[in-house]
N, C-alpha and C positions, 0 to 999 in steps of 0.2 A: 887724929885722922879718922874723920866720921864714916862710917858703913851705913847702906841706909834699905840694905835688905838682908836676908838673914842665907846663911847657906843651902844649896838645893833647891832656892826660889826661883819661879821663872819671871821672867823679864821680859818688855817689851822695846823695841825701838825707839830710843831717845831715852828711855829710864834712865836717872841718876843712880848709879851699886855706891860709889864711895867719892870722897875726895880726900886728899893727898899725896901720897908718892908709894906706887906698887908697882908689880910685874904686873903687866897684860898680855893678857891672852886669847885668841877668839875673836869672837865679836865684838870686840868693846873697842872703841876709841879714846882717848884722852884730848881736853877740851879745859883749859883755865885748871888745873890737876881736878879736873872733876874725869870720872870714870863714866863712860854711856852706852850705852848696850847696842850695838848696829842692826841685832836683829831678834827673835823672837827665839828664846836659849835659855839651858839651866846655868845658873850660875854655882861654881865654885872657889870657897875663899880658905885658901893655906896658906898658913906663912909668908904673908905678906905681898899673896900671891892673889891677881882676880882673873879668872878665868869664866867666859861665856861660851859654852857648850850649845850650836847653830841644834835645835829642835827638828829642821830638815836640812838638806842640804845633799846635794849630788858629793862624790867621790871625787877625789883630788888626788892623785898617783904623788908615791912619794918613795925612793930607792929604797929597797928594803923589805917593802910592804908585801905579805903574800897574798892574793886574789883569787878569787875564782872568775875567769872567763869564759865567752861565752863565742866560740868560733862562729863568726861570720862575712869570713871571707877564704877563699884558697887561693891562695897565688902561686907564683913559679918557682919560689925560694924564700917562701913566708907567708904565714897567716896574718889574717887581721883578726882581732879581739875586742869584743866588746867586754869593760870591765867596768860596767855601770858608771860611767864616768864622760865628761864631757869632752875626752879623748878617746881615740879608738887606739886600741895599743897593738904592737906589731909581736908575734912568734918570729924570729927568723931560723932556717933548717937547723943552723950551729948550734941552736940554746935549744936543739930538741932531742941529736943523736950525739951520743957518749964519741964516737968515733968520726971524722972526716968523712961527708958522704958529698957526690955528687948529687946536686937536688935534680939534673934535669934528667936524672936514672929512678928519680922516686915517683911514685904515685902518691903527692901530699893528702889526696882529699882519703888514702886508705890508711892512713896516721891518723889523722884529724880531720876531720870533715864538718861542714856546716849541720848547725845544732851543738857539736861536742860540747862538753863543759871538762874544765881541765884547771888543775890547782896551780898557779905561777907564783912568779915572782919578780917583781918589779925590779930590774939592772939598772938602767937609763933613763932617767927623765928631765926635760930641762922646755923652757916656754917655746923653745925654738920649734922641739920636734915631738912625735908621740912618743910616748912611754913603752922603752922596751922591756921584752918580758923572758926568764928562763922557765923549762921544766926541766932541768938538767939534775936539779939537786934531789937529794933522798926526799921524798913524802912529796915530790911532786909530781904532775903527768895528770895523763889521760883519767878525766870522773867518769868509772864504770860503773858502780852502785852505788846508792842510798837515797835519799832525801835531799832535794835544794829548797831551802828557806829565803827569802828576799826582804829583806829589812832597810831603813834607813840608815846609810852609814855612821850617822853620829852616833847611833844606839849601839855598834858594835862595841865598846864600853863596857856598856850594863851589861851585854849578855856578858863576858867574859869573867867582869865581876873582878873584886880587890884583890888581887893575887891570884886572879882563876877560880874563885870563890864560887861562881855561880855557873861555869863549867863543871866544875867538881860536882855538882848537886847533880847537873843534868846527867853526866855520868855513870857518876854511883848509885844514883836511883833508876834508870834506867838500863844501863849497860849499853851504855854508844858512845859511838867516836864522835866529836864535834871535828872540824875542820872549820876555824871564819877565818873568813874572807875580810881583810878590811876597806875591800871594797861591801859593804853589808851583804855579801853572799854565806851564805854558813851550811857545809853540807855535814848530815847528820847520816852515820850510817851503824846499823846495829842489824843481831841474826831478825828479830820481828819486826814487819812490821809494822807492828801496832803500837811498838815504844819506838820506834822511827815517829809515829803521827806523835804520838804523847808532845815528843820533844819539838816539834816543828811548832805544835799548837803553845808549849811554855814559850821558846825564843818569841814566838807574835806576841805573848801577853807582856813578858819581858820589855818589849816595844812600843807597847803598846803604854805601858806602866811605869815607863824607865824613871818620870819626874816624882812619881810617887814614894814616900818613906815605907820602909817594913817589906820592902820589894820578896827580899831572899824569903821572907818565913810565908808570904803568898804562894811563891811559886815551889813551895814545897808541899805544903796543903793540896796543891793543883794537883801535883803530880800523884801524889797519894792518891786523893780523891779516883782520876784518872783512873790508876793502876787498881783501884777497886772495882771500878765500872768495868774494867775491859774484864774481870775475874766470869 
């Protein structure tokens, strides 16, 4: 079963990765068991497995998923959300107060109001309707401080890193909270800040560098460097 690119390679539209008999994933189609890449993506190959990772690409809601939104709308017993995404997603009052309220007793835009940014979580999604969202749960709600970073969502990934790998870094070298968003929103919030910026400027280069080998021991250097300068 021939492979005809090597792992971490990027790929163009119509590229041949392999032919014979794999999982696919992504971007790729199957055509005569030849493997073809749909769109301009890293490829990854385990276990029998081929995987094209979209290089751009808008946010795709999927149950589960935590976001960050972006209030821009107030209604009468719901917000609309924008979640970088080619849906607008809906708050409704229920998935915002722990207890039964009557919404036409509240004043929604003094909760949330247009501009807010607010940590959710994807309940409900299906091609029919928008994507419903909670802040009902622990670690989620209203964004009062830090840093918002904006990224492509297929990169949310690399920042995260193999096990949290490259969260850990941003962390421990810094002393911040990361929050992403896997809509590519990522809020960084720490007591300076001046390692608020450090970390906004690693996530860009992260982004920036995602197809690149030796990523993790760059963005270590950066940070160092960094935290020398700001000295």
């Amino acid at each position: 079963m021939p492979i005809y690119v090597s792992n971490r390679q990027i790929v163009v539209p119509g590229d041949v990765i392999a032919e014979g008999k794999y999982e696919a994933e992504g971007s790729v189609y199957v055509e005569n068991k030849k493997y073809i890449a749909t769109s301009i993506g890293l490829v990854e190959l385990e276990r029998g497995r081929i995987r094209v990772v979209p290089l751009k690409g808008k946010y795709i809601p999927s149950v589960g998923d935590v976001v960050i939104g972006k209030i821009v709308d107030v209604g009468t017993t719901s917000w609309s959300v924008d979640i970088n995404s080619p849906y607008t997603a809906i708050l409704q009052v229920s998935e915002v107060f722990s207890r039964p309220t009557d919404a036409l007793k509240v004043n929604l835009a003094q909760v949330l109001n247009v501009g807010d940014l607010a940590v959710a979580k994807v309940i409900a999604f299906d091609l029919t309707r928008d994507p419903l969202l909670t802040i009902k749960e622990s670690r989620l709600g209203k964004v009062t401080k830090g840093t918002l970073v904006e990224i492509t969502p297929t990169k949310v990934p690399r920042v995260i890193g193999k096990k949290g790998s490259m969260l850990k870094i941003l962390k421990d070298y810094l002393n911040v909270e990361v929050v992403v968003g896997k809509n590519g929103r990522i809020l960084v919030i720490g007591e300076e800040g001046e390692r608020e910026a450090i970390a906004a400027l690693a996530i860009k280069k992260i982004e920036r560098e995602a197809h690149v080998s030796g990523l993790t021991e760059r963005i270590k250097r950066f940070i160092e460097q960094s935290l020398r300068e700001a000295r």
